[in-house]
DRENDO-1510 file (C-alpha; in Angstrom, 1 decimal, always signed):
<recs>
REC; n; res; u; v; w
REC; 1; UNK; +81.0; -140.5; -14.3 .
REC; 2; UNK; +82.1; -137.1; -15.8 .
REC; 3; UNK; +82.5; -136.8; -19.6 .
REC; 4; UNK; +84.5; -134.9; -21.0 .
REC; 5; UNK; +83.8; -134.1; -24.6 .
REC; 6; UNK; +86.3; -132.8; -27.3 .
REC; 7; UNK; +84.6; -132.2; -30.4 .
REC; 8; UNK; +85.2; -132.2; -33.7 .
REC; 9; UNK; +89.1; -133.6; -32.9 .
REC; 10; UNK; +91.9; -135.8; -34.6 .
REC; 11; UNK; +92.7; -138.7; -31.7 .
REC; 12; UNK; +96.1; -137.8; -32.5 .
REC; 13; UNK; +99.4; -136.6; -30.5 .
REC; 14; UNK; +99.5; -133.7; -32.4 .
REC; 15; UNK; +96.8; -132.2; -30.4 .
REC; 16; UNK; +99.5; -131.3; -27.9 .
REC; 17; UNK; +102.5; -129.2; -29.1 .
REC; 18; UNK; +105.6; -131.0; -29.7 .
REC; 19; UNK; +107.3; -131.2; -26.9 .
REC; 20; UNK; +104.8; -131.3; -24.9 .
REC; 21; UNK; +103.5; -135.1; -23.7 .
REC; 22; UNK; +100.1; -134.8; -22.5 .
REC; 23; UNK; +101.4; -136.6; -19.0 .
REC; 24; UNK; +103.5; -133.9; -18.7 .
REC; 25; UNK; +102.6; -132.1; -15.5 .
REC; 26; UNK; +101.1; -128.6; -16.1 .
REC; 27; UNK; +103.2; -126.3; -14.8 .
REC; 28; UNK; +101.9; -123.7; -12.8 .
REC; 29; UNK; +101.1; -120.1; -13.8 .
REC; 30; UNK; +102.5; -117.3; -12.5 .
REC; 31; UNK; +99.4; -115.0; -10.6 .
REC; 32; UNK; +98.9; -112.6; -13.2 .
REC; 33; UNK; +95.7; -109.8; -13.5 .
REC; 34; UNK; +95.3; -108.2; -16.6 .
REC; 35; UNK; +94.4; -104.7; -16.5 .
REC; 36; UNK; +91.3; -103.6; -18.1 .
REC; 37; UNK; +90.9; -101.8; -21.3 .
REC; 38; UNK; +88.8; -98.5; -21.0 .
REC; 39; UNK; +85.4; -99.0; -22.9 .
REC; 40; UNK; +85.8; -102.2; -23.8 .
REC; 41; UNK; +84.8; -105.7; -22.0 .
REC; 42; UNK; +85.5; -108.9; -23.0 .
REC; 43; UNK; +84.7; -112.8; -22.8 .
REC; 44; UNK; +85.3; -115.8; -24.5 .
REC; 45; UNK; +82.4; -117.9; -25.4 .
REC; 46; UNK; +81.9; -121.4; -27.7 .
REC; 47; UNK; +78.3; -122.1; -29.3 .
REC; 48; UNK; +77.2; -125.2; -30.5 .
REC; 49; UNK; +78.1; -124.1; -33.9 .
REC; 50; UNK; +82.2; -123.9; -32.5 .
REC; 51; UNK; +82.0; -126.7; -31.6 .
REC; 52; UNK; +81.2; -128.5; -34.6 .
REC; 53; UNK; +83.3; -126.7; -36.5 .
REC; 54; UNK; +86.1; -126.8; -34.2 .
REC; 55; UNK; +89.0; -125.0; -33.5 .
REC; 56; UNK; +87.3; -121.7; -32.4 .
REC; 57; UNK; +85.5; -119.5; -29.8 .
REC; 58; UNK; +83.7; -116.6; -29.8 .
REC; 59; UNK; +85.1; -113.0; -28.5 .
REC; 60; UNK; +82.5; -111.7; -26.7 .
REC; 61; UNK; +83.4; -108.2; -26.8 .
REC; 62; UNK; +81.2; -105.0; -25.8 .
REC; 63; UNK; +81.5; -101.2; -26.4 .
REC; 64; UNK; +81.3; -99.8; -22.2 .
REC; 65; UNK; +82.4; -96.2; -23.2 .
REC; 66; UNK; +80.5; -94.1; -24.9 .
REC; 67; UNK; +82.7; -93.2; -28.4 .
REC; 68; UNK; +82.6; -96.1; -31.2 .
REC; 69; UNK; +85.3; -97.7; -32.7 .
REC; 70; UNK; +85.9; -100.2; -35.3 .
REC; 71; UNK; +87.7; -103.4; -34.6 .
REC; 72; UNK; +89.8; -104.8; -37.8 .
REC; 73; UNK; +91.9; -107.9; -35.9 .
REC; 74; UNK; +91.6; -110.1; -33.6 .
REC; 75; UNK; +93.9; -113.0; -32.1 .
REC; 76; UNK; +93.7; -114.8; -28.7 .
REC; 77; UNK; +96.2; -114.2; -26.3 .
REC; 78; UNK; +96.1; -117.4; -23.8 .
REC; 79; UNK; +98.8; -119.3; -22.2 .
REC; 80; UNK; +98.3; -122.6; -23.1 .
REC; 81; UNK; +97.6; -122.2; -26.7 .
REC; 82; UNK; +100.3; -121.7; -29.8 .
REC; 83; UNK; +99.4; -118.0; -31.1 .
REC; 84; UNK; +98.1; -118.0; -34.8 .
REC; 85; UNK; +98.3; -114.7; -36.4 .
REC; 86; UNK; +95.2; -112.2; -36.0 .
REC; 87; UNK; +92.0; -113.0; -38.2 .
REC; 88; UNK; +91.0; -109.6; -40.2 .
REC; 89; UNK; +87.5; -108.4; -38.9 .
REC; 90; UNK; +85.3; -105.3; -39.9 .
REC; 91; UNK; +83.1; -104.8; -37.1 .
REC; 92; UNK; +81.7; -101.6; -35.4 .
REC; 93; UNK; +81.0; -101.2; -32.1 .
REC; 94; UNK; +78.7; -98.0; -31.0 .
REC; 95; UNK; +78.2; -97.4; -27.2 .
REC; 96; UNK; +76.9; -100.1; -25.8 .
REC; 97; UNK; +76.7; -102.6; -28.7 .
REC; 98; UNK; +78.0; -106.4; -28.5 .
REC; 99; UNK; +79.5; -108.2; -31.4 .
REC; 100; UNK; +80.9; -112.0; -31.0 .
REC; 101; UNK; +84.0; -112.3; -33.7 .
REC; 102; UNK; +84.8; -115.5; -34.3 .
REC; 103; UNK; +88.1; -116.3; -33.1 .
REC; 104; UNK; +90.6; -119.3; -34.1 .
REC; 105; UNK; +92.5; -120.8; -31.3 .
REC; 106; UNK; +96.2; -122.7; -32.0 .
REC; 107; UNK; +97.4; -126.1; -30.8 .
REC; 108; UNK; +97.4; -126.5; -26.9 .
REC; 109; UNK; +100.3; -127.0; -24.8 .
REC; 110; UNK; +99.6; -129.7; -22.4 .
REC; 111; UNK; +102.7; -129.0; -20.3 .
REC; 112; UNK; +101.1; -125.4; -19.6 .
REC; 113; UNK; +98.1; -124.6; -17.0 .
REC; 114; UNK; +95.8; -122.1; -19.1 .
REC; 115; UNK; +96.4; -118.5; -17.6 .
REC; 116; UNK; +94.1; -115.6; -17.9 .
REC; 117; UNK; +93.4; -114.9; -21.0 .
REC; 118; UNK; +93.3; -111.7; -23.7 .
REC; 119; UNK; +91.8; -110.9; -27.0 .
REC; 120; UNK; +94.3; -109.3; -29.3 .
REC; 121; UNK; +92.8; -106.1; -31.4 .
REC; 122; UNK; +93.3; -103.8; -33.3 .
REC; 123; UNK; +91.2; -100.8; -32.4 .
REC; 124; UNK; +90.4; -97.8; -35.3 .
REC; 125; UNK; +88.9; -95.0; -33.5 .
REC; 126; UNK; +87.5; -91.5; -34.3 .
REC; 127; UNK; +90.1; -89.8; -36.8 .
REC; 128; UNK; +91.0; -93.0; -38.0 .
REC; 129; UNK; +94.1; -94.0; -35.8 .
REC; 130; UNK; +95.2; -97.3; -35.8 .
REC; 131; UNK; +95.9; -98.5; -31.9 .
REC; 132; UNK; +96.6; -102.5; -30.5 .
REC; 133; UNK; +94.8; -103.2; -27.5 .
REC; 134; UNK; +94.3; -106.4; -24.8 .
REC; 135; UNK; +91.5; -106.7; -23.4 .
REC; 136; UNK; +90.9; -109.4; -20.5 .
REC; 137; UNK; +88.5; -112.1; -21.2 .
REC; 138; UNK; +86.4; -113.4; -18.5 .
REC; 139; UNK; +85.0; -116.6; -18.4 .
REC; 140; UNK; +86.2; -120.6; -18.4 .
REC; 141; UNK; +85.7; -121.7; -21.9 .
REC; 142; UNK; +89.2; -121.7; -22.9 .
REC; 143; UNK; +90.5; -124.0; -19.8 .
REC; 144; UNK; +87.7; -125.8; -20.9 .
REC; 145; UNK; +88.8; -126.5; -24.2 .
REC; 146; UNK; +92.2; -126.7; -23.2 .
REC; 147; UNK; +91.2; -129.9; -20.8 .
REC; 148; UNK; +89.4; -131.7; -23.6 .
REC; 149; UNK; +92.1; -131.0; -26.1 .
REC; 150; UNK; +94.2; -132.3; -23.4 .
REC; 151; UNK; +92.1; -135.2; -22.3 .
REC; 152; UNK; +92.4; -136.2; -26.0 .
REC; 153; UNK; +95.8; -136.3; -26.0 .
REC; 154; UNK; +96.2; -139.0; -23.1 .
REC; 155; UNK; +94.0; -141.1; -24.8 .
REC; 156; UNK; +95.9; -141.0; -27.8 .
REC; 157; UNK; +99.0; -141.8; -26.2 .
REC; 158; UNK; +97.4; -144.8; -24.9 .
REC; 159; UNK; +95.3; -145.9; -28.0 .
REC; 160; UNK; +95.2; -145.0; -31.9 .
REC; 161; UNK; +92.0; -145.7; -33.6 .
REC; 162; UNK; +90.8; -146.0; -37.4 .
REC; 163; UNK; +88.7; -147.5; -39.7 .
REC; 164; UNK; +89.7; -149.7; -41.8 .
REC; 165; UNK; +88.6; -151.6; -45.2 .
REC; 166; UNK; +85.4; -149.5; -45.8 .
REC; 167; UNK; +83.7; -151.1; -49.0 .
REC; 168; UNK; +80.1; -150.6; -50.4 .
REC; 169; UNK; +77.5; -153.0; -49.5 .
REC; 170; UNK; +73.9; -152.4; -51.2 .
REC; 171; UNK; +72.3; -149.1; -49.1 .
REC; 172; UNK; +75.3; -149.7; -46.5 .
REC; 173; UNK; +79.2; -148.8; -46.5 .
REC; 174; UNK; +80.7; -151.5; -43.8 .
REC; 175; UNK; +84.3; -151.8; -42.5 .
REC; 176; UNK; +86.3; -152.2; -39.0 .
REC; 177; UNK; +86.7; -149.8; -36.3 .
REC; 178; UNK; +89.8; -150.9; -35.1 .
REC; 179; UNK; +92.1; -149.7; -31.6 .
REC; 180; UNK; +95.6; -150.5; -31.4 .
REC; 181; UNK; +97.8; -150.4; -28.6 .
REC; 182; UNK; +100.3; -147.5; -28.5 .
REC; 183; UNK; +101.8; -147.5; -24.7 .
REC; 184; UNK; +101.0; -149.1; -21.8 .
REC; 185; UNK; +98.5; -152.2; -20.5 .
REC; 186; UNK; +95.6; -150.3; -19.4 .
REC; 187; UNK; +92.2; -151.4; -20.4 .
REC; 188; UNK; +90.7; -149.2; -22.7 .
REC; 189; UNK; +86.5; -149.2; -23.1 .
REC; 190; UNK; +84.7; -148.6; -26.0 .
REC; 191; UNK; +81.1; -147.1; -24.9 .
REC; 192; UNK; +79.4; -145.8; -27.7 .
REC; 193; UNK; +80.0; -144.5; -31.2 .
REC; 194; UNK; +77.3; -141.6; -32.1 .
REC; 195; UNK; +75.7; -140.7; -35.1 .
REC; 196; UNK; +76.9; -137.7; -37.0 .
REC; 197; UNK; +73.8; -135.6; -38.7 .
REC; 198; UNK; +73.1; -136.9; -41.6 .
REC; 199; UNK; +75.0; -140.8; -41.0 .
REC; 200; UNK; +74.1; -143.9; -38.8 .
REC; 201; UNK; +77.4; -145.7; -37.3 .
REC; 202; UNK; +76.6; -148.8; -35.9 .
REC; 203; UNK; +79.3; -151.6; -34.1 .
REC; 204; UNK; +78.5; -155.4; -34.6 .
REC; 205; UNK; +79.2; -156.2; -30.8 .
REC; 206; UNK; +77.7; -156.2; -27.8 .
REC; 207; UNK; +78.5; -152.7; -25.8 .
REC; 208; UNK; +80.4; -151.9; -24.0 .
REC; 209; UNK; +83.8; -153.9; -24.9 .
REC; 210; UNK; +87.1; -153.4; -23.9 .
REC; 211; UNK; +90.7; -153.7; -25.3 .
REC; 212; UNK; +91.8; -155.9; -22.7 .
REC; 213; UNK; +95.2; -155.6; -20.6 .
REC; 214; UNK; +98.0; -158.2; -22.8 .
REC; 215; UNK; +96.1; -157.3; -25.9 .
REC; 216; UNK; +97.5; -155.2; -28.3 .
REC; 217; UNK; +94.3; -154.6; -30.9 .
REC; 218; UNK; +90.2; -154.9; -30.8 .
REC; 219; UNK; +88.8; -155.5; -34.3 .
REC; 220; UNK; +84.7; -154.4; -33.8 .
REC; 221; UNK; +83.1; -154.4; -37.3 .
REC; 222; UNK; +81.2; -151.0; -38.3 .
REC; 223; UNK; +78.3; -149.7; -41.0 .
REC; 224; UNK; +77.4; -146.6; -42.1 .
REC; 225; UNK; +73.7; -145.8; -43.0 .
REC; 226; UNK; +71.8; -142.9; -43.9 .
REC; 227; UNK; +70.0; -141.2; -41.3 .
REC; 228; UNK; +67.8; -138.4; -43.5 .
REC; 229; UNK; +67.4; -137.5; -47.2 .
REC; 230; UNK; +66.3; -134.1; -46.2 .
REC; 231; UNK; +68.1; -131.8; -49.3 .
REC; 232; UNK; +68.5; -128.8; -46.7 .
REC; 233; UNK; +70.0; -131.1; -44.0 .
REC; 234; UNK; +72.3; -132.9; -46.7 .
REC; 235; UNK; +73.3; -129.1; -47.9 .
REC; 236; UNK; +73.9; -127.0; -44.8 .
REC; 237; UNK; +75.4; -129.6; -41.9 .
REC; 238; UNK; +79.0; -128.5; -41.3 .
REC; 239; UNK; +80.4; -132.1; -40.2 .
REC; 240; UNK; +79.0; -135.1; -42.1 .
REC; 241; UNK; +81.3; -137.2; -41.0 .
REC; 242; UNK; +81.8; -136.4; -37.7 .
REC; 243; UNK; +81.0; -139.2; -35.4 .
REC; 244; UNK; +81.7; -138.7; -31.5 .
REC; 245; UNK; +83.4; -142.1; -30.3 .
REC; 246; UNK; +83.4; -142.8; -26.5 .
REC; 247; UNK; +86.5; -144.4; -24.8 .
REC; 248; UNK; +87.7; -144.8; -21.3 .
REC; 249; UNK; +91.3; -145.9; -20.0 .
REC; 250; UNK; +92.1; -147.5; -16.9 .
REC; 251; UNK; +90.4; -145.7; -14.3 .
REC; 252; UNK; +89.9; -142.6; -16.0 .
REC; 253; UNK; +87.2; -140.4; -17.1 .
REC; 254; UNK; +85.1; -141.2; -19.9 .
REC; 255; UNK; +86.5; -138.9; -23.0 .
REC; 256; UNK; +84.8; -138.3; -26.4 .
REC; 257; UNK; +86.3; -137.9; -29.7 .
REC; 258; UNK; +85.4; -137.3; -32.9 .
REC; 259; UNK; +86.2; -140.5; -35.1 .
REC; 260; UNK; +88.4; -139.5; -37.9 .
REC; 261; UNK; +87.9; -140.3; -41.5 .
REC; 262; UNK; +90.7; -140.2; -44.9 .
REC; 263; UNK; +89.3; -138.5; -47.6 .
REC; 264; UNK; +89.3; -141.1; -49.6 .
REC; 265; UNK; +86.4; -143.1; -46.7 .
REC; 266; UNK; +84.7; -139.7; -46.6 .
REC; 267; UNK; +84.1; -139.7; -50.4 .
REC; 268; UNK; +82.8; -143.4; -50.3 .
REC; 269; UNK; +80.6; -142.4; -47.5 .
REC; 270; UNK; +79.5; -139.2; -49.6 .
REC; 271; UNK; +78.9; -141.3; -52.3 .
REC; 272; UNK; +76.6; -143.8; -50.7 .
REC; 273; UNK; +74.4; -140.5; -49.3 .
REC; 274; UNK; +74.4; -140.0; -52.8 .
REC; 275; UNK; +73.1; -143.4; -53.9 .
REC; 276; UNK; +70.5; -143.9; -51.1 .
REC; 277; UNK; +69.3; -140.4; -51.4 .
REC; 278; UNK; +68.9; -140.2; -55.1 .
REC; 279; UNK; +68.5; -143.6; -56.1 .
</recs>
């Protein structure tokens, strides 16, 4: 079974721009080459490090000519995706050199069939002139992203899920991980609920189980434990309390999504990395 993982997002609607249901058929893009950009090549890439953090890719751009230049913006340019407004950058490319700026990307439309897709910049060359360039960017990451965004979406439309009642018990925090109907009478299959670095989730019921068709909630009690006490692994991981939760609807592929905390759980599960790891 294929997996499709979407990491580091909100099981919610909003993942889709409004408007925009996520069974919406895409709606085919018009054939459309980009024309190169003398000097400069392009690609969009996502590390690990994206994908914890979400929300971003990597412009993989390189000087081909043979004068430097200085970029100072960036935005991506993809159909697909809301625009956000260009990130300032500072970097210098001589002849030949690569630098990856890290790029935000906005909410996908799930109604629109990614496109090829551009980098926005703008370009300071020799003499200090100010020019706006697009240059192509090769590769699949951002249909990629835009399929797991989307993916997420559908699930939500089906399902919502939450924790609920998280209280302190001893070197534990327990509560409910709880799925509630939205649309529909589709099974829906929990398969697993990962670990985040530093945090131990673990479901009181035998895996996997399903939200069955005629019923409208699944109560599966949850705890939180401490995985490490390491200081450098407590100081420097980006997502705590990210924990990648595994469902399946219907007949559909298996889809992973980040379990989403309030800040109010995230402080009592901060707190009881606290107690454990100081105590």
């Amino acid at each position: 079974m294929r997996t499709v993982r979407a990491p580091v997002l909100a099981l919610l609607l909003a993942g889709c721009a409004a408007g925009s249901p996520p069974s919406a058929a895409p709606a085919a893009p018009s054939v459309t080459v980009l024309p190169d950009v003398p000097g400069m090549a392009g690609e969009a890439l996502r590390h690990r490090s994206d994908e914890a953090i979400g929300g971003q890719v990597q412009v993989h751009l390189t000087n081909t000519g043979t004068t430097p230049f200085t970029v100072t913006e960036v935005a991506l340019d993809s159909p697909g995706f809301q625009p956000l407004p260009a990130r300032p950058v500072d970097a210098e490319y001589a002849p030949g050199r690569t630098i990856d700026l890290t790029t935000p990307y906005g909410p996908v439309d799930c109604a629109v069939t990614p496109g090829p897709a551009a980098a926005r910049l703008t370009v300071v060359r020799a003499g200090g002139t100010a020019e706006a360039v697009r240059v192509p960017l090769a590769g699949g990451t951002l249909a990629q992203v835009h399929a797991e965004e989307c993916a997420v979406a559908a699930v939500a439309a089906v399902v919502g899920v939450a924790v609920e009642g998280l209280t302190e018990a001893g070197e534990a925090v327990t509560g409910e991980l709880v799925l509630a109907r939205r649309t529909g009478d589709e099974p829906v299959e929990v398969a697993a609920l990962g670990r985040s670095v530093v945090l131990e989730p673990a479901l009181d019921a035998e895996l996997p189980v399903t939200l069955a068709p005629g019923r409208d909630r699944l109560r599966l009690p949850v705890s939180f434990r401490p995985t490490t006490c390491e200081p450098h692994v407590l100081a420097e991981t980006k997502q705590p309390f990210a924990f990648p939760l595994r469902l399946t609807v219907g007949d559909g592929d298996e889809v992973t999504v980040d379990l989403t905390l309030g800040d109010a759980q995230e402080a009592l599960l901060q707190e009881l990395l606290g107690r454990v790891c100081t105590g």
